[in-house]
C-alpha positions as CSV (number, residue, x, y, z in Angstrom):
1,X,106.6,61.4,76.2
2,X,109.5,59.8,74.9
3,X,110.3,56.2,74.7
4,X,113.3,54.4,75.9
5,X,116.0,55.3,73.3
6,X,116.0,52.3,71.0
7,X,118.8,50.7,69.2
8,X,118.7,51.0,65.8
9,X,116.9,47.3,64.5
10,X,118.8,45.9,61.1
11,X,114.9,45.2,59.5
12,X,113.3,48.5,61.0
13,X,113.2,50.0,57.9
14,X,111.2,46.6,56.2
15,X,108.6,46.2,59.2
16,X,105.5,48.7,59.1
17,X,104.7,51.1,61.7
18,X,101.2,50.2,62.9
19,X,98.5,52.7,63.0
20,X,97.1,55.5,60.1
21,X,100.4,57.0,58.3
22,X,100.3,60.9,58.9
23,X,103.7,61.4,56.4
24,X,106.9,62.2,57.5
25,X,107.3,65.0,59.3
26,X,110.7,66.3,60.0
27,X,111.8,62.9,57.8
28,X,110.4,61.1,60.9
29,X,107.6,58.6,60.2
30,X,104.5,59.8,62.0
31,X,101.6,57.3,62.7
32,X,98.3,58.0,64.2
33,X,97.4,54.7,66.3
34,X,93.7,53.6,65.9
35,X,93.7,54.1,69.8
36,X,93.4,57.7,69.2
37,X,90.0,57.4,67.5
38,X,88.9,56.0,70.7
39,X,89.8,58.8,72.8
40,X,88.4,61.3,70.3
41,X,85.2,59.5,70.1
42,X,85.1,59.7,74.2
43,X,86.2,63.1,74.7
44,X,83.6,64.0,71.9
45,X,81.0,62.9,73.9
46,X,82.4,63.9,77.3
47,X,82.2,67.4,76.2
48,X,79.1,67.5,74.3
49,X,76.5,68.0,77.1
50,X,79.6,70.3,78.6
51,X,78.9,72.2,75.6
52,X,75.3,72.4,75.5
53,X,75.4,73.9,79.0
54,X,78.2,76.6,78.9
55,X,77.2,77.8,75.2
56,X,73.7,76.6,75.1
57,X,73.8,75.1,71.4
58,X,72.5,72.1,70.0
59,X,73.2,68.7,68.4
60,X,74.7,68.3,65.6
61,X,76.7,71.8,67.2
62,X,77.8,70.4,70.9
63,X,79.5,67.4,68.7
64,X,81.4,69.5,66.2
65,X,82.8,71.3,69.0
66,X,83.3,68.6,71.2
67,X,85.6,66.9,67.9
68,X,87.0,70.2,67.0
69,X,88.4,70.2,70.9
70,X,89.8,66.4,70.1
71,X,91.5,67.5,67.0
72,X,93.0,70.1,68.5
73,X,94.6,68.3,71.6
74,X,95.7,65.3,69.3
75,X,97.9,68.4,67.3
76,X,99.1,69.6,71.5
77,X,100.6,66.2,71.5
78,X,102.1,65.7,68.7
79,X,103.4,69.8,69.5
80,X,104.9,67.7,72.3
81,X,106.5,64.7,70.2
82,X,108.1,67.1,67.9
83,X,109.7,68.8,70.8
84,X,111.6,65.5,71.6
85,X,112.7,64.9,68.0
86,X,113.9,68.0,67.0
87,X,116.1,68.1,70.1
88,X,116.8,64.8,69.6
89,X,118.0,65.8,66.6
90,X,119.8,68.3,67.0
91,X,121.9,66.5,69.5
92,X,122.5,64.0,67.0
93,X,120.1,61.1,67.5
94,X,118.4,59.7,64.9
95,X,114.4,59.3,65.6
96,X,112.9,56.6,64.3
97,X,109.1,57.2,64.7
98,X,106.5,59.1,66.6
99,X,103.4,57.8,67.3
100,X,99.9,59.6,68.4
101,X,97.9,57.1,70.7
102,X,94.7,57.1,73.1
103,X,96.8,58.2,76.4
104,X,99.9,60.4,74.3
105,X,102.1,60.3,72.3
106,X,105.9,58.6,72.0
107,X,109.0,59.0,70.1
108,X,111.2,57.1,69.4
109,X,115.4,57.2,69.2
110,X,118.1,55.0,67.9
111,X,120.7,53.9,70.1
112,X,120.9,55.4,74.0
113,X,123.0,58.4,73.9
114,X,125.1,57.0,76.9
115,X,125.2,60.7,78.6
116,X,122.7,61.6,80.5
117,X,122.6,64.8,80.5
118,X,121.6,64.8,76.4
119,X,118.4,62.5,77.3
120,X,117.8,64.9,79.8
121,X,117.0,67.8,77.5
122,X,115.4,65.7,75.1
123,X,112.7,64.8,77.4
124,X,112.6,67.8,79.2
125,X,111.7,70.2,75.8
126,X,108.2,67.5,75.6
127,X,106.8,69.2,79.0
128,X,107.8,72.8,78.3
129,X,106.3,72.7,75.4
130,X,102.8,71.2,76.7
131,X,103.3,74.3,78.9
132,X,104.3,76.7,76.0
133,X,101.3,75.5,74.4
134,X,98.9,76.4,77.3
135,X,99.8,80.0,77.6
136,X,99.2,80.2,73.8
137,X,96.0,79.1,74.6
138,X,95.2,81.0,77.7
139,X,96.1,84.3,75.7
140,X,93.8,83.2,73.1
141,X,91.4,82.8,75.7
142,X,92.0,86.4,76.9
143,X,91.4,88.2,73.6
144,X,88.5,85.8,72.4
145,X,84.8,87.4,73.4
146,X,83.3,85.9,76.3
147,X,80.9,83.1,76.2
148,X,82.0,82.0,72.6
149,X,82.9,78.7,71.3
150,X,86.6,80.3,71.0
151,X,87.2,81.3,74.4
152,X,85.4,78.2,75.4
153,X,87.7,75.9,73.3
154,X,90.9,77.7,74.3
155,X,89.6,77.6,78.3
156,X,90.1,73.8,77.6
157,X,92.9,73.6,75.6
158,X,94.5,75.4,78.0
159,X,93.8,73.3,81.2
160,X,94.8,70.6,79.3
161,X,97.8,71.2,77.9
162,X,98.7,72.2,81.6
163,X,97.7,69.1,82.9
164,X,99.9,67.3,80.3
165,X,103.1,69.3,80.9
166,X,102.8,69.1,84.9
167,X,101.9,65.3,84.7
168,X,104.8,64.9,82.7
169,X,107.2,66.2,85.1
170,X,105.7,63.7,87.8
171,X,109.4,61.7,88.3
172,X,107.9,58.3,87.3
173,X,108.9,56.4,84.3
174,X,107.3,56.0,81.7
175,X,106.5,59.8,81.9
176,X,108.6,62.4,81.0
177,X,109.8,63.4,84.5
178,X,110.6,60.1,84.8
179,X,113.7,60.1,82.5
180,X,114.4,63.1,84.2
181,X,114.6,61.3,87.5
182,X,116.6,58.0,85.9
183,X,119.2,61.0,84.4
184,X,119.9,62.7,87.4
185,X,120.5,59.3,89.5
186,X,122.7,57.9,86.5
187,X,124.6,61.3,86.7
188,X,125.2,61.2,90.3
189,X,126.2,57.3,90.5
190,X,127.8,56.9,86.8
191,X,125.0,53.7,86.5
192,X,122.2,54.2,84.5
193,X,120.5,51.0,85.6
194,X,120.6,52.3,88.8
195,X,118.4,55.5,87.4
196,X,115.9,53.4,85.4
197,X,115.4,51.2,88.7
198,X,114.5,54.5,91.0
199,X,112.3,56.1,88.4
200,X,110.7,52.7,87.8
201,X,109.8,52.2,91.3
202,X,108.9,55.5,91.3
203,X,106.7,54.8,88.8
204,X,105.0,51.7,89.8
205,X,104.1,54.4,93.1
206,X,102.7,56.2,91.0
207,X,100.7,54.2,89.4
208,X,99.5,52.2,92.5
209,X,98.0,56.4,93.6
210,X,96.3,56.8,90.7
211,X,94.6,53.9,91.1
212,X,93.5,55.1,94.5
213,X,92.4,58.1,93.4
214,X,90.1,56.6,90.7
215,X,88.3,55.0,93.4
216,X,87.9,57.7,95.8
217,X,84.4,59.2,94.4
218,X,82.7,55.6,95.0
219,X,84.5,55.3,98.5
220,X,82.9,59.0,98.8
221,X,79.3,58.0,98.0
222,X,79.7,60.1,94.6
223,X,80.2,57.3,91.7
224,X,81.7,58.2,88.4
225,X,82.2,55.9,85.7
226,X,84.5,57.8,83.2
227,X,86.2,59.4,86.3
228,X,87.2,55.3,86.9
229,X,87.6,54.0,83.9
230,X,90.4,56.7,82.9
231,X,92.1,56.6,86.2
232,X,92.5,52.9,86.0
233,X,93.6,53.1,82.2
234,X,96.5,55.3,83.1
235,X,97.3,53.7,86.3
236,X,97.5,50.6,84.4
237,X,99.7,51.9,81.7
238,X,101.5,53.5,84.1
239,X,102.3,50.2,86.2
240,X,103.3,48.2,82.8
241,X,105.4,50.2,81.4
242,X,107.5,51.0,84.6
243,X,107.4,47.4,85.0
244,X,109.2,47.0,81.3
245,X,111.6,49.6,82.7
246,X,112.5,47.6,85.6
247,X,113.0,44.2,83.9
248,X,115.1,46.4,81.5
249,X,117.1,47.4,84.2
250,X,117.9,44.3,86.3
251,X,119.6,42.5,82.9
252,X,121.2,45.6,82.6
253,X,122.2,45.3,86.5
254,X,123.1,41.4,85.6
255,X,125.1,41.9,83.2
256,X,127.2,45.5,84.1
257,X,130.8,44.4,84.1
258,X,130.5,41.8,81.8
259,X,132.0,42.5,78.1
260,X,132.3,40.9,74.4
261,X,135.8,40.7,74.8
262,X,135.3,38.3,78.0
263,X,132.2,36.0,76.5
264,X,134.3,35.7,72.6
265,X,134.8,32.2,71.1
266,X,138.2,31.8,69.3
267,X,137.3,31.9,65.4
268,X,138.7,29.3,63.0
269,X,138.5,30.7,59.5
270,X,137.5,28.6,56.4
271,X,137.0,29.0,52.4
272,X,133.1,28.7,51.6
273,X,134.7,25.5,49.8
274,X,136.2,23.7,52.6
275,X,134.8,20.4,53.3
276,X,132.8,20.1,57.0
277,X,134.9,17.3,57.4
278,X,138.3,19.6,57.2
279,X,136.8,22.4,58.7
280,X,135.4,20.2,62.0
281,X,139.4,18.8,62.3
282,X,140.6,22.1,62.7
283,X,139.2,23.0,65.6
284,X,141.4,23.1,68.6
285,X,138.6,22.9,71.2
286,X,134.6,22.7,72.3
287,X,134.5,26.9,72.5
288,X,136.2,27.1,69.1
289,X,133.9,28.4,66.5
290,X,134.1,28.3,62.4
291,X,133.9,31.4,60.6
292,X,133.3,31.2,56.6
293,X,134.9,33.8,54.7
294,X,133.6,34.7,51.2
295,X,135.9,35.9,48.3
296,X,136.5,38.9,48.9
297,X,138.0,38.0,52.5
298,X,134.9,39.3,54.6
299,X,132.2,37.1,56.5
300,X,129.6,35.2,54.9
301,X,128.7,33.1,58.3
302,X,129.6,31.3,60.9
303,X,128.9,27.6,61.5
304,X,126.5,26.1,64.5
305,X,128.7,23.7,66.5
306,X,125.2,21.8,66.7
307,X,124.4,22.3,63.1
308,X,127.9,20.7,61.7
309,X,127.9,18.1,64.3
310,X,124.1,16.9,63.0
311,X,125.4,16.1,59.7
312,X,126.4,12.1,59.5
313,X,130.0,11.6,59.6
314,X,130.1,9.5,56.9
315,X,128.8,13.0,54.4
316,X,130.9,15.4,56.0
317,X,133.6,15.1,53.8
318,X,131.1,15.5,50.7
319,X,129.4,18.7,52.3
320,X,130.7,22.1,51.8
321,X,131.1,23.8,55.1
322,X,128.7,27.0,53.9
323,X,126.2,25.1,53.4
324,X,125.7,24.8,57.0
325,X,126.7,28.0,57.7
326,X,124.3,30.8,59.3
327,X,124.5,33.7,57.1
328,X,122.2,36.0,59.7
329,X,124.9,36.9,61.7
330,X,124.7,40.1,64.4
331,X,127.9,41.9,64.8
332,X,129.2,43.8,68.3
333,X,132.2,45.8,69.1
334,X,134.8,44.5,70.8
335,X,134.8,46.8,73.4
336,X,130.8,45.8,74.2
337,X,130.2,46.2,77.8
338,X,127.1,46.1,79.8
339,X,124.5,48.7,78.8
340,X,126.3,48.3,75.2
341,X,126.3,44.4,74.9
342,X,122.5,44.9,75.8
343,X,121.2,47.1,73.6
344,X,123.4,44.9,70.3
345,X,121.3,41.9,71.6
346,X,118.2,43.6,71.9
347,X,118.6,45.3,68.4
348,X,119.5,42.5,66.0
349,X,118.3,39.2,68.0
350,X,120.1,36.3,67.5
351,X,122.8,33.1,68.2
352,X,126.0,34.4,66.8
353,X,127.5,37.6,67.0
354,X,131.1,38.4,65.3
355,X,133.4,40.5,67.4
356,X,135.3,43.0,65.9
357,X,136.8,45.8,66.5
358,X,136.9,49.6,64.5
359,X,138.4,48.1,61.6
360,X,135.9,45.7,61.8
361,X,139.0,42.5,62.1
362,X,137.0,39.9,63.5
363,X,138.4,38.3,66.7
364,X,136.0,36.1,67.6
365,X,132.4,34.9,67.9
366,X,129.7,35.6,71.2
367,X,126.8,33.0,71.3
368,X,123.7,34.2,72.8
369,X,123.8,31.1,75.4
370,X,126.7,32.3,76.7
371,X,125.8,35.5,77.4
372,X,122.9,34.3,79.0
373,X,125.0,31.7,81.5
374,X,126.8,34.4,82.5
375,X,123.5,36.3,83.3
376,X,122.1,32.9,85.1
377,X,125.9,32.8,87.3
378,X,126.1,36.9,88.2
């Protein structure tokens, strides 16, 4: 399963990955979440008295096969993550991680690839190769002697790795066939929000069945716990992350239309030397903002109109206008627009943003609250 494709985040690289670091396959940092070891424990002991039955061993026997089965679907997921990122990568995205968990796997990409039909093959390579997986096994099965631990153990792989690559194609996000879904839609309208918010919904459906069926053997007189407790896990995991999708999709809705070029604030420019006092006088208005250049003619920050203004009047002309300055300053393309702006503002959170365009010439400054006044009017 692959995650929404992620701007790339200026301190990625400084924040670590949670979870047990597997290396970096493919250059791609590869955790295994501690969830995991829950699920193995579980299907360990799911299968055990499954074990003992069919092959008629013994303890400690039923558990190492039980774990060997656990090992060997973790390794058919991450068969399935590294189908996204090597197609991701060969289209040209850069993926930041992959991550093994309890119910899956995800991987993630920078920046959305703003063509739909490039995520399309990037999620659709995870499911076919679940499914490429299962016939590997089921021909195992075939040639492995009947009523061994092998044929057992490939029987199982098989029906699971079947399982994952049909679910997968289920049209709901967060699943797999749910980017499918949100691809087609965004091809056919030319709005991606529109796509995330059908596959979302779709998803939420989803998610509201599973839950259903997870009750049906107690409605039915026949009680199972596990039977339950998994349904209800993935139905719940299910329901959240569609719901993420959907709130991800109605600013995107918001604010479709809307560009940096629009929201800007005129830029002053100043020496790091200037005093506040100078700086403050030239400004020619309330949206006019003051950029501080550094020697070499670039940006070193941009002043806070609330920041300046908090220094007594009476200092200003003793105060060097960097030293109010915020240095932490995001930076967006001029021609930002909807999807685009987004994704900058979700990357690299912030006030201040410079404007600029491909020659990076600054022409002005967004402000996070204007962006979001704009959202709060539309």
């Amino acid at each position: 399963m692959t995650d929404s494709p992620q701007p790339t985040r200026s301190r990625a690289s400084a924040e670590p990955l949670p979870g047990l670091s597997l290396g970096h396959p493919l250059g791609v940092p590869l955790r295994l979440a501690s969830s995991w070891f829950v699920g193995a424990a579980i299907i360990t002991w799911v299968f055990a008295p499954v074990v003992e039955r069919r092959l008629v061993l013994e303890s400690p026997w039923t558990l190492v096969v039980g774990a060997s089965f656990a090992v060997l679907l973790g390794l058919s997921v991450l068969a399935h993550e590294m189908a996204h990122a090597v197609m991701a990568q060969r289209l040209g995205l850069r993926v930041r991680s992959m991550t093994i968990h309890l119910l899956g796997g995800v991987t993630v990409m920078d920046a959305e690839t703003r063509r739909p039909w490039v995520d399309f093959v990037v999620a659709v390579v995870g499911p076919l190769m679940s499914l490429l997986v299962g016939g590997v096994a089921w021909l195992g099965y075939l040639a492995a002697p009947s009523g061994s631990v092998f044929a057992f153990v490939t029987w199982q792989l098989m029906v699971a790795n079947l399982i994952v690559g049909v679910l997968n194609l289920v049209p709901a996000l967060p699943l797999d066939g749910g980017r499918l879904l949100r691809d087609v839609v965004w091809a056919a309208s030319g709005r991606e929000y529109l796509g995330t918010m059908v596959a979302g919904w779709t998803g939420r459906v989803f998610a509201v069945i599973m839950a259903c069926l997870a009750v049906v053997p107690f409605i039915g007189g026949r009680p199972d716990i596990l039977w339950l407790a998994s349904g209800l896990l993935l139905a719940g995991f299910v329901w959240i992350e569609a719901s993420r999708s959907l709130k991800y999709a109605g600013v995107a809705r918001a604010i479709s239309g809307l560009s940096a070029s629009d929201l800007l604030r005129p830029a002053v420019f100043v020496s790091p030397d200037t005093s506040l006092d100078a700086a403050l006088q030239l400004l020619s208005g309330e949206r006019t903002m003051l950029v501080v250049t550094d020697a070499e003619g670039g940006v070193s920050g941009v002043v806070r109109p609330e920041a300046a203004f908090a220094v007594p009047a009476e200092r200003r002309p003793l105060v060097p206008v960097s030293s109010v300055a915020v240095t932490h300053v995001g930076r967006i393309s001029m021609d930002a627009t909807g999807q685009d702006l987004v994704d900058v503002l979700n990357a690299v959170p912030g006030h201040v943003y410079l404007v600029e365009d491909d020659q990076r010439t600054v022409y002005g400054v967004l402000v996070t609250a204007d962006v979001e006044a704009a959202l709060a009017a539309r």
